[in-house]
C-alpha positions in Angstrom: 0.1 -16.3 -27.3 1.2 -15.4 -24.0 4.1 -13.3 -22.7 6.6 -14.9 -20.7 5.5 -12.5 -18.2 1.6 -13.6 -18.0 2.9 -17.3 -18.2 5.2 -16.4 -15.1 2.2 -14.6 -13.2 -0.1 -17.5 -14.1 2.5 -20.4 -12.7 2.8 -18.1 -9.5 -0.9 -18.1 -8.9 -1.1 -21.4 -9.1 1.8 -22.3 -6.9 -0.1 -19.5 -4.2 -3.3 -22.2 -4.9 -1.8 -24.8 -4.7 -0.5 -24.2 -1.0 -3.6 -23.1 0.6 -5.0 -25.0 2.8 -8.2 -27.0 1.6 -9.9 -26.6 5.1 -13.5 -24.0 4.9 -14.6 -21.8 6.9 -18.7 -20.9 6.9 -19.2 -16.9 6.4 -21.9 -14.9 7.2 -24.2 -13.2 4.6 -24.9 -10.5 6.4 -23.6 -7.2 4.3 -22.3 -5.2 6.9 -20.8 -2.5 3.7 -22.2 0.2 1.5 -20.8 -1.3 -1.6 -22.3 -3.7 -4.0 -21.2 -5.2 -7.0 -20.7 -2.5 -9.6 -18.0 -0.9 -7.2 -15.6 -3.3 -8.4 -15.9 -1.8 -12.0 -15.5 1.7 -11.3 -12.4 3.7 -11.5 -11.6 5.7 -8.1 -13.2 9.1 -9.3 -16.5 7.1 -10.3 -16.8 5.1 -7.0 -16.1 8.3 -5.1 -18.7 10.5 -7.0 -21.0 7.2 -7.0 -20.9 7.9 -3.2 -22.0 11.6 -2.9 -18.8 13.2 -2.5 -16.6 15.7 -4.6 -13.5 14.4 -6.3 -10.6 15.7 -8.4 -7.7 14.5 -10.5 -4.8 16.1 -10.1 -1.5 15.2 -12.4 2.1 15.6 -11.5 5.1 14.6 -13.1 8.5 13.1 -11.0 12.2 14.6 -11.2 12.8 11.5 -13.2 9.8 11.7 -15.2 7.1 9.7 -14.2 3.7 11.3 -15.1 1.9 10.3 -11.4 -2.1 10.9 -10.5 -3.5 12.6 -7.3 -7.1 11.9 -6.2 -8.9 14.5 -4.0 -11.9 13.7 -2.2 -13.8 16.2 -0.1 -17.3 16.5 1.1 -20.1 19.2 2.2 -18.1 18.9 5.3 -15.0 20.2 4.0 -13.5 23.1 5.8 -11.8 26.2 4.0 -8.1 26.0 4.5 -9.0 22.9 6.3 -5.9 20.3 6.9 -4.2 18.4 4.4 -4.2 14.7 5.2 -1.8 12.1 2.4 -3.2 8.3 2.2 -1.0 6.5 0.8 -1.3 2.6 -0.4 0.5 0.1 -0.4 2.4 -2.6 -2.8 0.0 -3.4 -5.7 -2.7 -1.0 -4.5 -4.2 2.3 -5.4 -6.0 5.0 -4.0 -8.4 2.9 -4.5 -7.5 1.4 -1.0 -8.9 4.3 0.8 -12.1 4.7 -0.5 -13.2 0.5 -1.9 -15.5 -0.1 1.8 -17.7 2.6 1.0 -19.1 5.7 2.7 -19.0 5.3 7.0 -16.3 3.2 6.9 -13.5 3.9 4.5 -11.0 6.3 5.9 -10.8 8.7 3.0 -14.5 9.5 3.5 -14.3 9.7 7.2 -11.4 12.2 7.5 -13.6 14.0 4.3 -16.8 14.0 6.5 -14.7 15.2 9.7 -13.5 18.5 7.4 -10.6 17.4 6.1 -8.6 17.9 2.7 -7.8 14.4 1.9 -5.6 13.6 -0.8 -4.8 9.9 -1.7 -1.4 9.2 -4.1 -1.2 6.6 -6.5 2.9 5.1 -7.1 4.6 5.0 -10.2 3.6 1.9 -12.2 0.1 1.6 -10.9 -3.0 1.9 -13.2 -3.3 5.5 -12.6 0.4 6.0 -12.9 1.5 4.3 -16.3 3.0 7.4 -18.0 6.3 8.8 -18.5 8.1 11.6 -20.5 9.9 9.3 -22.4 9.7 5.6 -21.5 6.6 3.2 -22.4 5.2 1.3 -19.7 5.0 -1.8 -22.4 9.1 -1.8 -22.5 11.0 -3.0 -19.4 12.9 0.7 -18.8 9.9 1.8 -17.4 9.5 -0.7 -14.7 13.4 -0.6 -13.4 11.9 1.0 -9.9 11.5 0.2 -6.7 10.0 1.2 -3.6 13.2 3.1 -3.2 12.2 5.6 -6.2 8.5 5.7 -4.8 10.6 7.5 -1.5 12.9 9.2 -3.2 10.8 10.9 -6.2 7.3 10.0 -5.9 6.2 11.0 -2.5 8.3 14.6 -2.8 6.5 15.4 -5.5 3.2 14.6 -4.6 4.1 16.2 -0.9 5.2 19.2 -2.6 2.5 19.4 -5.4 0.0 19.7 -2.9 1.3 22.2 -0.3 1.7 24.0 -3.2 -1.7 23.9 -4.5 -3.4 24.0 -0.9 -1.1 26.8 0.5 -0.4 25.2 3.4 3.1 24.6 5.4 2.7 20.8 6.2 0.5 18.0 6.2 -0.5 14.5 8.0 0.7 11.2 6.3 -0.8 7.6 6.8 0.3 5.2 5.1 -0.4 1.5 4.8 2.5 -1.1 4.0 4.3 -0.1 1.4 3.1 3.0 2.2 4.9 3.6 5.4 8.6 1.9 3.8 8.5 4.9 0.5 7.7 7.4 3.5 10.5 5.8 5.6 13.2 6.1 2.1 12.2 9.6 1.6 13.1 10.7 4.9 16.1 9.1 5.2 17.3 9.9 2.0 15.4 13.4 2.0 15.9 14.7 5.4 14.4 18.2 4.3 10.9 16.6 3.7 10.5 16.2 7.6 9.7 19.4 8.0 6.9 19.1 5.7 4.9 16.6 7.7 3.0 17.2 10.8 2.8 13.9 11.9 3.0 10.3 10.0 0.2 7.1 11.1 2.2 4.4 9.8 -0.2 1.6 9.5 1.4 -2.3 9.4 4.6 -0.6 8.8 6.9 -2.3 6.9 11.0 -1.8 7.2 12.4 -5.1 8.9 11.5 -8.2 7.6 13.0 -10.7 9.2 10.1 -12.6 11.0 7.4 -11.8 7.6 5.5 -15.5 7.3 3.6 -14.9 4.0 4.2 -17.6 2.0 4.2 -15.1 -1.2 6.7 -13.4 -0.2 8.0 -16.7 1.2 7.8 -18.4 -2.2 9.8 -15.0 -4.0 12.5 -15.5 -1.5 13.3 -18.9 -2.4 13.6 -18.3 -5.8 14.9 -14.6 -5.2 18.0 -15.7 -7.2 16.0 -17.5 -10.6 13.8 -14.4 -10.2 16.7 -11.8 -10.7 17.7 -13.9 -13.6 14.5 -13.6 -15.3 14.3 -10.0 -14.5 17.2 -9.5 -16.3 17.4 -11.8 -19.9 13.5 -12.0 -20.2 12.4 -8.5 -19.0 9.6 -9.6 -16.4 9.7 -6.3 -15.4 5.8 -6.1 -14.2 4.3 -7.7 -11.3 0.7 -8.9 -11.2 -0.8 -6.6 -13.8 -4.1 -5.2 -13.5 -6.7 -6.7 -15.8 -10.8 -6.1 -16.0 -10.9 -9.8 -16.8 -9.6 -10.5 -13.2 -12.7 -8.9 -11.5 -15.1 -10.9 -13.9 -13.2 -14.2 -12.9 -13.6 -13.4 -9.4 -17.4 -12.9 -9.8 -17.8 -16.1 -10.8 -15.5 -18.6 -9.1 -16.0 -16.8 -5.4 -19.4 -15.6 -5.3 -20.0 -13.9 -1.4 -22.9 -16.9 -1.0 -20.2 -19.8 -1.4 -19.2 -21.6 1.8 -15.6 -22.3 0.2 -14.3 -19.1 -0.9 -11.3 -19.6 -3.1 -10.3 -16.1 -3.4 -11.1 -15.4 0.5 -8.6 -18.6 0.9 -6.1 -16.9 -1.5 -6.1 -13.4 1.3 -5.9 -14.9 4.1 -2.9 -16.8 3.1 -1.2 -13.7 1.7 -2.1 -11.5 4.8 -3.7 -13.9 7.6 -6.7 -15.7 8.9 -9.2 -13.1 9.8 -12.8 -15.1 8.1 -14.8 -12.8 10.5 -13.6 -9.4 9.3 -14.2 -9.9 5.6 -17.3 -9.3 3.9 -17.9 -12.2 0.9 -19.2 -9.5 -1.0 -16.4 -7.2 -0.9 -14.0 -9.9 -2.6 -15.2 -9.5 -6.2 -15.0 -5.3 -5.7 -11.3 -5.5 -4.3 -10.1 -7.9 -6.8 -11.5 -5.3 -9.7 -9.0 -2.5 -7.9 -6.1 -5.0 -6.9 -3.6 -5.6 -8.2 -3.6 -2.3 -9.5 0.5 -2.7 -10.9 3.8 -2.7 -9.7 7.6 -3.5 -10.4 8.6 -7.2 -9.9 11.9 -5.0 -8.6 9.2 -3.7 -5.9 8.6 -7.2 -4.6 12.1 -8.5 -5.2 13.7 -6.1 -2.9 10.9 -7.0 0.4 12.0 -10.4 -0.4 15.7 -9.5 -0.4 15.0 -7.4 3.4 13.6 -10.8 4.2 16.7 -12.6 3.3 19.3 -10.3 4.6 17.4 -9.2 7.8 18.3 -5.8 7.0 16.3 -2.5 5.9 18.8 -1.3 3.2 19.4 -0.4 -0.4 18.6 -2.8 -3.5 21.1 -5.2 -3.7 22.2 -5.6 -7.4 25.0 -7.6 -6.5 28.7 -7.2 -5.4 29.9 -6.0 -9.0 27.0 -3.8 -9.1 26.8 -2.4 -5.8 30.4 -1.6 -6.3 29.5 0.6 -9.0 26.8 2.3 -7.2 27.4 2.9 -3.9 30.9 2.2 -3.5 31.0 -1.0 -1.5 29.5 -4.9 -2.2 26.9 -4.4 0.3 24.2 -2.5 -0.2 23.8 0.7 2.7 21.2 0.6 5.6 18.4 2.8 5.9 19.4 5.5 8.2 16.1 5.8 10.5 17.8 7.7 12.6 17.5 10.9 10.4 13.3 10.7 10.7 12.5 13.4 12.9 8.9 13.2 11.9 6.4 12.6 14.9 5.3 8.9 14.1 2.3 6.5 15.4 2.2 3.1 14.9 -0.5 0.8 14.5 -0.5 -2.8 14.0 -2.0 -6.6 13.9 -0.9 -9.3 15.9 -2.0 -11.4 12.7 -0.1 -9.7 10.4 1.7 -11.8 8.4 3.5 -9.5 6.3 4.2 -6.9 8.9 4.9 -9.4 11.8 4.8 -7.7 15.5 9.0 -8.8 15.9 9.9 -6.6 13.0 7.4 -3.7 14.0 9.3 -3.7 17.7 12.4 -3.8 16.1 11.0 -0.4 13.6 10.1 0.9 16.5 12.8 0.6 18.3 14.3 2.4 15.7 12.7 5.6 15.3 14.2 8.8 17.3 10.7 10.4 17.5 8.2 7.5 18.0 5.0 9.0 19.6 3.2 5.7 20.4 3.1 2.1 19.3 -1.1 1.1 18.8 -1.9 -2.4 19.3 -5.3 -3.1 17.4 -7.6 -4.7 19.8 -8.2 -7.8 17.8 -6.1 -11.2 17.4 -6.5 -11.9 14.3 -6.4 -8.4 12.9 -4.3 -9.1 9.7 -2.5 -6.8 6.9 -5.4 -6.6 4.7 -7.8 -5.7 8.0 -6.2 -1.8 7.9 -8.0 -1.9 5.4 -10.8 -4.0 4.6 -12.2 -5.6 7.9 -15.7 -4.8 8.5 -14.8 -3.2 12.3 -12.0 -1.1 11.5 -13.6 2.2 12.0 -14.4 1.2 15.7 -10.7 -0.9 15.8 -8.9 1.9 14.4 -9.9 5.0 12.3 -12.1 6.6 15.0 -8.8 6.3 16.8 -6.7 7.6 14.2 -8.7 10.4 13.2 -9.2 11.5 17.0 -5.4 11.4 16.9 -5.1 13.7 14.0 -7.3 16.4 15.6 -5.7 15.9 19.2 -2.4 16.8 17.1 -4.3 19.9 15.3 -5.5 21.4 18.4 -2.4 21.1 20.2 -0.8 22.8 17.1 -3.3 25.6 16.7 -2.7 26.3 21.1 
């Protein structure tokens, strides 16, 4: 019999279907990847070694107790001492984000073939982060987080495990998405942890959300109030689960042939129309790796920045937030204490990181280096990454960035 919360996921899918629009879109055959269908079944230290290059595992455990995992990658390539560079995913990903479009393209293996010591994190809740000292990820304790704790615990400790471990002062940070908005928390919140960063590549940041147009996130807002209520007297704690059976579904019902590509349909309305920049084939792999986990509370409190315009704390309510922070709103973000150097980079067809609300983030930020238009209209949130150009659109950009930074450093 199912849970309330697989009955909940399965009526949200189909409300996602249901809204899509019915019109197709031919796609080329052509496999412009190294990836092929196995990918999609392997866990992040298998597709990396299936790829030539050296990986580790590396466990750490939060101040509040969550038991996280670290991948490393490195290559032939790698330097001694070389810099440290932190990729870190977004809402419902992984690490395996970084690696999933295969050798010459995915940015973990690019910084890796460059020389670099790349370390990808994985959030509490994920499938490579489902432990904790005491609580059990199959009781709702364990998934009362947001992306607030991700800022405020998880990136510390994985920013301080591995300057520990690699001897080294500071480090580069690029995050995607959800990515960029735990990085954002923790230096607000944890002013001290600027000094740790050489310079952050916030990719489709995400603070404001005021002008966002998914219709997921659309859909959650709507119904942000019946949400909270299930959160609380039914424990749907657990958003989107990962499960193999996903990846075996997705084999079947949107092979890369098909001319009508249901899940294809299902990405683009989540993160925009971009048919050109998607491989077919890669569908099945990414939908083996995503969703890889995370806290309805994570998705709840994007939709509540949507609805209150504002980059703030979880709003529990005006009883609530009386309790916890003293007043019945919950407090604002306070940007201005990021000192951290900071690029931007972002898609005119984003739909979750809309171009307003990047302006507006921009705005923000005391030490904004530059703001990166990528040179494509219908680069979308998924694109950063997942399109089939985004070396050329972005990470040969990126990473030239990251060594313009170094040598200026080492002068």
């Amino acid at each position: 019999m199912e849970s309330v919360s697989q009955v909940a996921t399965r009526i949200l899918l189909l409300v996602l279907l249901s809204t899509m629009h019915a019109s197709t879109a031919a796609q080329s055959n052509k496999i412009r990847l190294q990836v092929n269908s196995e990918d999609g079944r392997l866990t992040v230290p298998e597709l990396v070694t299936k790829y030539g290059y050296g990986v580790e595992e590396h466990p750490i455990t939060t101040d509040d107790g969550y038991r996280l995992i670290l991948h490393r990658v490195n290559s032939e390539n790698t330097r001694p001492n070389a810099t440290v560079v932190l990729l870190m995913h977004g809402l419902l990903c992984s690490s395996a984000d970084w690696v999933v479009i295969g050798p010459g393209n995915a940015l973990a293996y690019l910084l890796a073939d460059r020389g670099y010591d790349v370390w990808l994190g994985n959030a509490r809740g994920n499938r490579y982060s489902r432990k904790h000292d005491n609580m059990d990820p199959k009781g709702t304790e364990f998934w009362k987080f947001s992306w607030h704790e991700i800022g405020l615990y998880d990136l510390p400790a994985t920013i301080d495990y591995i300057l520990k471990r690699t001897q080294q002062r500071r480090l580069h940070y690029v995050g995607h998405s959800q990515g960029t908005t735990a990085f954002f928390v923790m230096t607000t919140m944890r002013p001290e942890y600027n000094e740790k960063v050489i310079e952050m590549q916030a990719l489709a940041p995400v603070a404001f959300m005021e002008h966002m147009s998914s219709p997921l996130l659309k859909l959650m807002t709507r119904f942000l109030n019946t949400l909270n209520v299930l959160f609380s007297l039914f424990g749907i704690a657990e958003f989107l689960p990962n499960t193999p059976i996903l990846q075996e579904v997705a084999t079947r019902i949107c092979p890369p042939t098909a001319t009508t590509n249901l899940c294809m349909h299902l990405l683009f309305l989540l993160s925009g129309y971009d048919p050109t920049q998607l491989d077919p084939a890669l569908v099945p792999i990414l939908l083996g790796h995503t969703p890889a986990g995370a806290a309805t509370k994570q998705v709840v409190h994007f939709a509540q920045g949507v609805r209150s315009k504002r980059f703030q704390h979880y709003n529990y309510g005006k009883v609530k937030n009386l309790v916890i922070y003293g007043k019945i709103s919950p407090p604002e973000y306070n940007l201005t204490q990021i000192t951290v150097p900071i690029m931007i980079y972002y898609g005119l067809n984003d739909l979750l990181a809309a171009p307003d609300d990047v302006h507006r983030l921009a705005a923000s930020l005391p030490n904004l280096q530059q703001k990166v238009q990528v040179n494509h209209a219908r680069f979308n949130h998924l694109d950063f990454l997942l399109a089939n150009d985004v070396r050329t659109l972005l990470y040969d950009g990126l990473i030239e960035r990251i060594t313009t930074v170094d040598k200026h450093a080492a002068n």
